[in-house]
LOROGU-362668 format. One line per 4 residues: for each residue x, y, z negated of C-alpha. Coordinates in Angstrom, 2 decimals, always signed. Example, Ala and Ser with C-alpha at 12.3 -4.5 7.8 and 13.67 -1.06 7.14 Angstrom:
<sedrens>
+12.30:-4.50:-7.80 | +13.67:-1.06:-7.14;
</sedrens>
This chain:
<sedrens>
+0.00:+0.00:+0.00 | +3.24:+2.83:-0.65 | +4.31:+2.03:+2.68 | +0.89:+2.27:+4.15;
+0.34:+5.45:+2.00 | +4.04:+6.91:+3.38 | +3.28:+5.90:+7.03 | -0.17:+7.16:+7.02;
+0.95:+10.69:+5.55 | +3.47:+11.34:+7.48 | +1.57:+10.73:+10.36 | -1.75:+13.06:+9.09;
+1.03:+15.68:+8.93 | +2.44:+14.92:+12.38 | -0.84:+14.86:+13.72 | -1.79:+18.06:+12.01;
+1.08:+20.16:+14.16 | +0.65:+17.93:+17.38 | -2.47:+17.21:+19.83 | -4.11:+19.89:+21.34;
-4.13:+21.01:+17.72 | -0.50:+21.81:+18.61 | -1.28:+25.04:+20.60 | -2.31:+28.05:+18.90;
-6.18:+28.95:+18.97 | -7.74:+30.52:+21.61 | -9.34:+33.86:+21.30 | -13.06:+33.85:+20.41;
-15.48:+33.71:+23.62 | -18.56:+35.54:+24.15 | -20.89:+32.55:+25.80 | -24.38:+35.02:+26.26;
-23.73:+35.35:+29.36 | -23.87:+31.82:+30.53 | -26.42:+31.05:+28.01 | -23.88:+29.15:+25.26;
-22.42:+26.67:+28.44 | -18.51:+26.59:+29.47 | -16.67:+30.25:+30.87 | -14.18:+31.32:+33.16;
-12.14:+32.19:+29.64 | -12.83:+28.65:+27.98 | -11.03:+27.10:+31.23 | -8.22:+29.55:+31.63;
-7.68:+29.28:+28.24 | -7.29:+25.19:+28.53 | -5.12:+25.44:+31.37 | -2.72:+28.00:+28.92;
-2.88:+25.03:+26.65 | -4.51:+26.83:+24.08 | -6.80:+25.56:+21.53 | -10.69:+25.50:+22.42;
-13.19:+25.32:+19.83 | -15.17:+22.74:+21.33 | -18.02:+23.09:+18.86 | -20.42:+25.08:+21.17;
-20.60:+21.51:+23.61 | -20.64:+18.99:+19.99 | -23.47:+21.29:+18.54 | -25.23:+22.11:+21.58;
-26.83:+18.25:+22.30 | -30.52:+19.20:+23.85 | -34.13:+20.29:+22.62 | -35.66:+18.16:+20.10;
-37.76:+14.89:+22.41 | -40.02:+14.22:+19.62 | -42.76:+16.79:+20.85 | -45.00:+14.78:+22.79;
-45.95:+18.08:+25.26 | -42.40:+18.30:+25.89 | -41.80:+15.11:+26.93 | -45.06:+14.80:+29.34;
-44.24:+17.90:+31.00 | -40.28:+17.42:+31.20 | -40.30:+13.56:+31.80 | -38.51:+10.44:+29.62;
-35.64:+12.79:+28.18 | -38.07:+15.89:+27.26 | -35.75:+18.88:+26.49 | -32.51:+17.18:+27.30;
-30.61:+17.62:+30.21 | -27.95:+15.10:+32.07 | -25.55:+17.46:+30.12 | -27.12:+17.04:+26.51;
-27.18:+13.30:+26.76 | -23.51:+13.26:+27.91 | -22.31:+15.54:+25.14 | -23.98:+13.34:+22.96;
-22.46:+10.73:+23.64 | -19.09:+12.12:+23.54 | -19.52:+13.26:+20.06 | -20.53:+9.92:+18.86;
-24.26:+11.89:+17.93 | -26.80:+9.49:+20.40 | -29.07:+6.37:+19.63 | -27.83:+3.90:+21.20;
-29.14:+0.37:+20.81 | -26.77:-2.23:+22.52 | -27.26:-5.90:+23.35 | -23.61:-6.29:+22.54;
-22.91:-6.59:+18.86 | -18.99:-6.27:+18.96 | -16.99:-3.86:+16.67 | -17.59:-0.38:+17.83;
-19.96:-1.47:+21.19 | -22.02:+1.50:+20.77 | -18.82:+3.93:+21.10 | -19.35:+4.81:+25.25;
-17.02:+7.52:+24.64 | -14.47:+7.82:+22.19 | -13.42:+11.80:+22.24 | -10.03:+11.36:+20.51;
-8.67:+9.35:+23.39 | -6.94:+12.30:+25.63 | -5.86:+13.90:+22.61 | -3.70:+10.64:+21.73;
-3.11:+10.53:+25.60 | -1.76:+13.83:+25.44 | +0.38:+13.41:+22.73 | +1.53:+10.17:+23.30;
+2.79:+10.60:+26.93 | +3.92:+14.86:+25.56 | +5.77:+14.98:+22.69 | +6.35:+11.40:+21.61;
+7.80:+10.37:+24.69 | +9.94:+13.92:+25.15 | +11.16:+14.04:+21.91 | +11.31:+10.45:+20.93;
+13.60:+9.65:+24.34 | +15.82:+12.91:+23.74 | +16.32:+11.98:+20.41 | +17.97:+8.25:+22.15;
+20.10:+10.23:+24.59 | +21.08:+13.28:+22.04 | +22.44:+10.14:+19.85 | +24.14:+8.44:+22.38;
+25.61:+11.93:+23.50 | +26.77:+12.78:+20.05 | +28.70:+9.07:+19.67 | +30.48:+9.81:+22.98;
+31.51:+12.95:+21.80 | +32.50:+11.59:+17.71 | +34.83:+8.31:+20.06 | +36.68:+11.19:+21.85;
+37.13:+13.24:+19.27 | +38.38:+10.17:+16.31 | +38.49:+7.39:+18.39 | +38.21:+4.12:+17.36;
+39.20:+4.03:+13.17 | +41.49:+1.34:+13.27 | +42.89:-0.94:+10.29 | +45.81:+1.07:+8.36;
+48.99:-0.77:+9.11 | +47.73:-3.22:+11.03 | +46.01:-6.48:+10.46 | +47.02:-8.93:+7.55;
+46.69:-11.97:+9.99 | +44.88:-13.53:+7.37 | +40.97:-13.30:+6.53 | +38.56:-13.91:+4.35;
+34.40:-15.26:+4.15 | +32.32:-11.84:+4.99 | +28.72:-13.14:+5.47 | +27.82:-17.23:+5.48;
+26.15:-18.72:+8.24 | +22.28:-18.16:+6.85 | +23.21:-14.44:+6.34 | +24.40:-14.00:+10.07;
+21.70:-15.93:+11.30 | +19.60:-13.75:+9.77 | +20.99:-10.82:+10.94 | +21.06:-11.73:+14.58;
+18.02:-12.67:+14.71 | +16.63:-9.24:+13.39 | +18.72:-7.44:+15.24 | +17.83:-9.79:+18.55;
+14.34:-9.60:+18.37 | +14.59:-5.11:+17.52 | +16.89:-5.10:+20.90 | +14.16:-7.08:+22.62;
+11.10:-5.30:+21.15 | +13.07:-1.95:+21.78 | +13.30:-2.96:+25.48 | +9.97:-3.71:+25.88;
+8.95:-1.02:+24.32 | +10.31:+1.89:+25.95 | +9.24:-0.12:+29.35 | +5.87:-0.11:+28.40;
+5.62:+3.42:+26.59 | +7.74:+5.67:+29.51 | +7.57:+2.36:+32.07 | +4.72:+4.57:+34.24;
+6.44:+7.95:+34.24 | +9.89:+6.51:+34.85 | +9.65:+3.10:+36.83 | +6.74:+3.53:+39.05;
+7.94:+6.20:+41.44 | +11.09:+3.79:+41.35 | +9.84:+0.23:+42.11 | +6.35:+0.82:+42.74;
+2.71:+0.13:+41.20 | +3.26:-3.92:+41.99 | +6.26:-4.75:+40.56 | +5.80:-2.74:+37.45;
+2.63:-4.26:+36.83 | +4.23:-7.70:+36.75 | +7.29:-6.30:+34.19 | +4.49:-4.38:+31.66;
+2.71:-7.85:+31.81 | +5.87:-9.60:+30.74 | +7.05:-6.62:+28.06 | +3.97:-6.75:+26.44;
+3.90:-10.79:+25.99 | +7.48:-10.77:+24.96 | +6.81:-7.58:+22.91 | +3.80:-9.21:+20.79;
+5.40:-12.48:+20.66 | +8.94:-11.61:+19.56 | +7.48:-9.83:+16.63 | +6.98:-12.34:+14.34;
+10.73:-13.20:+14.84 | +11.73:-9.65:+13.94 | +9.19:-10.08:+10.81 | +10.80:-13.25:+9.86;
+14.71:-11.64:+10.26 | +13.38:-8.73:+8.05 | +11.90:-10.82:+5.09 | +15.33:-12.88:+5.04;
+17.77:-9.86:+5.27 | +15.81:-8.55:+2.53 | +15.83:-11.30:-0.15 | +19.67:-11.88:+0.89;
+20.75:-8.27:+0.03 | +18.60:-6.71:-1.81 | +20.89:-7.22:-4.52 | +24.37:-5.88:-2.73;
+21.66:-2.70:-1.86 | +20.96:-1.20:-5.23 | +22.42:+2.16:-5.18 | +25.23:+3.16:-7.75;
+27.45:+5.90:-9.30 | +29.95:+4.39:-6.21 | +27.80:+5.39:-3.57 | +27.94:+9.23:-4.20;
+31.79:+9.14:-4.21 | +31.99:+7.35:-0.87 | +29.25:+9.70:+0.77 | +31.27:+12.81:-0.43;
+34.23:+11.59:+1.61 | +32.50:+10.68:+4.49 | +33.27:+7.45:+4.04 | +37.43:+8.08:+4.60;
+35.86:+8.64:+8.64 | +38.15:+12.22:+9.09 | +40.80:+11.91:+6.23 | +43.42:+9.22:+5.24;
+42.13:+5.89:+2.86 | +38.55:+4.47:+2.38 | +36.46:+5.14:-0.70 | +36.11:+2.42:-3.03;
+32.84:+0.11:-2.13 | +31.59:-3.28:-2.90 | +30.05:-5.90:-0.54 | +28.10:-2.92:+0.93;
+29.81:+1.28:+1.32 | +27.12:+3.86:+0.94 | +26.45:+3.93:+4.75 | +25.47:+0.22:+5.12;
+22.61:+0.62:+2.40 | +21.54:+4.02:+3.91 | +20.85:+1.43:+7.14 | +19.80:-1.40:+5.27;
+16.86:+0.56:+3.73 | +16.02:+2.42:+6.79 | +15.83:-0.62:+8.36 | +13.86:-2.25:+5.38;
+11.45:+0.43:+4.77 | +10.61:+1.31:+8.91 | +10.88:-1.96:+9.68 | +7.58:-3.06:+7.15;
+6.30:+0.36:+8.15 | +6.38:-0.63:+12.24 | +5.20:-4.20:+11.57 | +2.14:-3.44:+9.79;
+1.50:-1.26:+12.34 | +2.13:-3.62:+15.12 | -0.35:-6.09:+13.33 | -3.31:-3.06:+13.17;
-2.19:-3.42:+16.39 | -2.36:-7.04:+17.17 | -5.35:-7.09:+14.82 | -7.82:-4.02:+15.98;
-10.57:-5.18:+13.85 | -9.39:-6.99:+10.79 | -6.58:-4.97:+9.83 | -7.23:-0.75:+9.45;
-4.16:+1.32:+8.17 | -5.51:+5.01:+8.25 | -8.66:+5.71:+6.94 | -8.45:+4.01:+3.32;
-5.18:+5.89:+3.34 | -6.57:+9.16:+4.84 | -8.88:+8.86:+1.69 | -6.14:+9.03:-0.81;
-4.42:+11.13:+0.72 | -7.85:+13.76:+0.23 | -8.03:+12.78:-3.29 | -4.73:+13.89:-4.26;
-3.85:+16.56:-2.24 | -7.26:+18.08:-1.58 | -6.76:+17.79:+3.10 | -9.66:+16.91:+4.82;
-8.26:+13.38:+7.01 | -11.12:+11.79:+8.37 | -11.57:+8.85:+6.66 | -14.61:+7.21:+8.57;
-12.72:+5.69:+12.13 | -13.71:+3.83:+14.57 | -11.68:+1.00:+15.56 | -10.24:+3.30:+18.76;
-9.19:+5.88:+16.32 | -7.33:+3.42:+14.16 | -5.60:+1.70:+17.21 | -4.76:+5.42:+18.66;
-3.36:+6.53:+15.04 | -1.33:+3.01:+14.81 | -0.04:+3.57:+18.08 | +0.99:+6.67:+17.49;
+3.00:+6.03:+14.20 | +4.26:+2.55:+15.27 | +5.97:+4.77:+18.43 | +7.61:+7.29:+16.15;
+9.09:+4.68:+13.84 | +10.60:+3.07:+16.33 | +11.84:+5.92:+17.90 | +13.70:+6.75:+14.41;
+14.68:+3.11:+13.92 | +16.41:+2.88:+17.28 | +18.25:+6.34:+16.78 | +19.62:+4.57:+13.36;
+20.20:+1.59:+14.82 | +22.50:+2.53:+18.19 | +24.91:+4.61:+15.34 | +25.00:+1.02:+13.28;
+25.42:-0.98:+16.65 | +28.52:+1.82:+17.25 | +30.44:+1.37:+14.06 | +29.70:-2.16:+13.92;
+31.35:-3.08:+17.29 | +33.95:-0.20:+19.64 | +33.70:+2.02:+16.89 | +35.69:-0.13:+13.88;
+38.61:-2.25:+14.51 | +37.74:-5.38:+12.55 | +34.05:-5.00:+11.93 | +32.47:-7.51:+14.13;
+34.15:-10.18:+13.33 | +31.84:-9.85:+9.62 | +28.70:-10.65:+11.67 | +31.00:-12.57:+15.00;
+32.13:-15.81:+12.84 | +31.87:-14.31:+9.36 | +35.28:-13.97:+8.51 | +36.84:-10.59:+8.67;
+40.43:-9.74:+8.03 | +41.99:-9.76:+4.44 | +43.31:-5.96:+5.27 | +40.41:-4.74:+6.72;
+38.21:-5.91:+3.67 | +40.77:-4.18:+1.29 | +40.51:-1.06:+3.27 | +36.31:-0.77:+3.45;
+35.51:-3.05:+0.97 | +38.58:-3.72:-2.22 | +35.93:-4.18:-5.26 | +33.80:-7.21:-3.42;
+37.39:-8.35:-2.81 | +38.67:-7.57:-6.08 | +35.10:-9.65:-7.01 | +35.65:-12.52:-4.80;
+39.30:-13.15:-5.39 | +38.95:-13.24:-9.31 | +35.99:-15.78:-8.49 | +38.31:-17.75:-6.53;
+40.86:-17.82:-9.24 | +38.20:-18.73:-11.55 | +36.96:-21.44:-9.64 | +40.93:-23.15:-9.50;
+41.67:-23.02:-13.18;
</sedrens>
């Protein structure tokens, strides 16, 4: 529930500042002229990208049919018009009666959807993909500028046990399946602006049909690699006094020596509980996503959220609105957990002599552990010793 109560607020907030709520109000319209209908301004004013109050179309939905003279003389919809009826709908304010008795059936239109379309395929996508290239840009830059940070002195030629066989297994396999879902999920997010005018409507209909299979199937793997790296280090993860020492040297990147650290510096459990805490964040909403109808993040949340802070969230949603809102936050997550993750994939492979060998065959050399890591082998030599006498 905290994770569905952080997700869900920072969202409401994002939301707040974004959508067609993210342009500033338009000026006030005198309608008396066109008897309360749509202007010349109200257009203009859309094509500015400016904020329309919409409320003289959702509060303008037709005369009243009950009068029985009205609806003799005006036929089966009495006062209404084609337009009433419409607007109705829209705003979710008509009786409908359906044959179909499926979650949200009698929603014909669901208004919210080109706000999400708007902000989805606007800002998410603009800011979510420059955030990918300004990271990539700036670890370019940082491997020109320091180069590679290599092992003082050279190797020791002789190593020691970093991570077991279980522990990298679990590893890869999160970090396997977030590569994969990553893939698929920028292909099927910017896959229309980016691909299409590239390979055409065919073939990318046959690669979002495979993304999203893969995507929805490799999931559960990524699930399963995030509940095992959790109960493995959870315990090397608890911060300590050690932590703020190594973070105040910058972890020994610009000057000469390493800070002190045990099995994991100051650095690794900043990415261990990003990972952690996105990661359960993005898969619960990829399962509201999976799971339209049985599983709703928002709206319980939405309600909390009210009852502390006093907002106004709506906290009635339709199953569209849920899906929209999931979408929405499951995107930005895993915008933020890929810009984490390519720094991580940096250090932990051209950026570090000596590094991936920890998670390559588990054994790392006996200098380069002293370097990043002399308490854990401070720890695991005494145990050693221990073990012999």
């Amino acid at each position: 529930m905290n994770i569905k109560f952080f997700g869900a607020a920072v969202l409401a907030l994002f939301t707040c500042v974004s959508s067609p709520s993210w342009a500033e109000d338009a000026p006030a319209v005198d309608r008396t002229a066109t008897g309360g209908a749509q202007t010349l301004q109200d257009i203009m004013a859309r094509q500015a990208e400016l904020k329309v109050d919409e409320t003289f179309r959702s509060g303008n939905l037709g005369a009243d049919n009950a009068v029985p003279a009205a609806t003799e003389a005006l036929g089966a919809q009495g006062g209404r018009s084609d337009a009433d009826t419409y607007r109705a709908i829209r705003y979710n304010a008509a009786d409908i009666t359906l044959q179909a008795r499926g979650p949200a059936a009698d929603v014909l239109i669901q208004d919210g959807g080109m706000r999400w379309y708007e902000l989805r395929e606007g800002p998410v996508v603009t800011y979510g993909g420059g955030a990918l290239l300004g990271m990539l840009g700036l670890l370019v830059i940082f491997y020109l500028v320091r180069g590679r940070i290599m092992i003082d002195g050279g190797p020791a030629g002789t190593t020691i046990e970093r991570f077991k066989a279980i522990e990298r297994f679990g590893h890869w396999l999160l970090a396997g399946s977030f590569v994969a879902l990553g893939v698929t999920g920028l292909l099927t997010l910017m896959g229309r602006s980016f691909l299409i005018p590239v390979i055409g409507h065919d073939a990318f209909a046959s690669i979002a049909a495979l993304s999203k299979w893969v995507h929805n199937n490799i999931a559960w793997a990524f699930m399963l690699g995030l509940v095992m790296t959790f109960v493995m280090w959870i315990a090397h993860n608890i911060p300590n006094k050690l932590d703020w020492q190594w973070i105040k040297a910058g972890g020994g990147i610009f000057g000469k020596g390493h800070p002190s650290a045990k099995k994991f510096n100051a650095g690794q459990k900043i990415i261990f509980w990003t990972v952690m805490l996105l990661g359960a964040s993005v898969s619960l909403s990829g399962l509201s996503l999976l799971f339209p109808f049985e599983i709703f993040m928002f709206a319980d949340t939405f309600a909390v959220i009210n009852s502390v802070f006093g907002t106004d969230f709506p906290t009635v949603l339709a199953p569209h609105e849920e899906m929209q809102f999931a979408n929405i936050w499951h995107s930005i997550v895993a915008f933020v957990m890929m810009v984490a993750i390519i720094a991580h994939i940096y250090i932990g492979s051209v950026g570090m002599e000596g590094a991936y060998d920890a998670m390559g065959n588990g054994q790392v050399d006996l200098e380069w552990a002293r370097q990043h890591h002399d308490l854990w082998v401070a720890e695991v030599e005494a145990k050693q010793k221990g073990d012999q006498s």
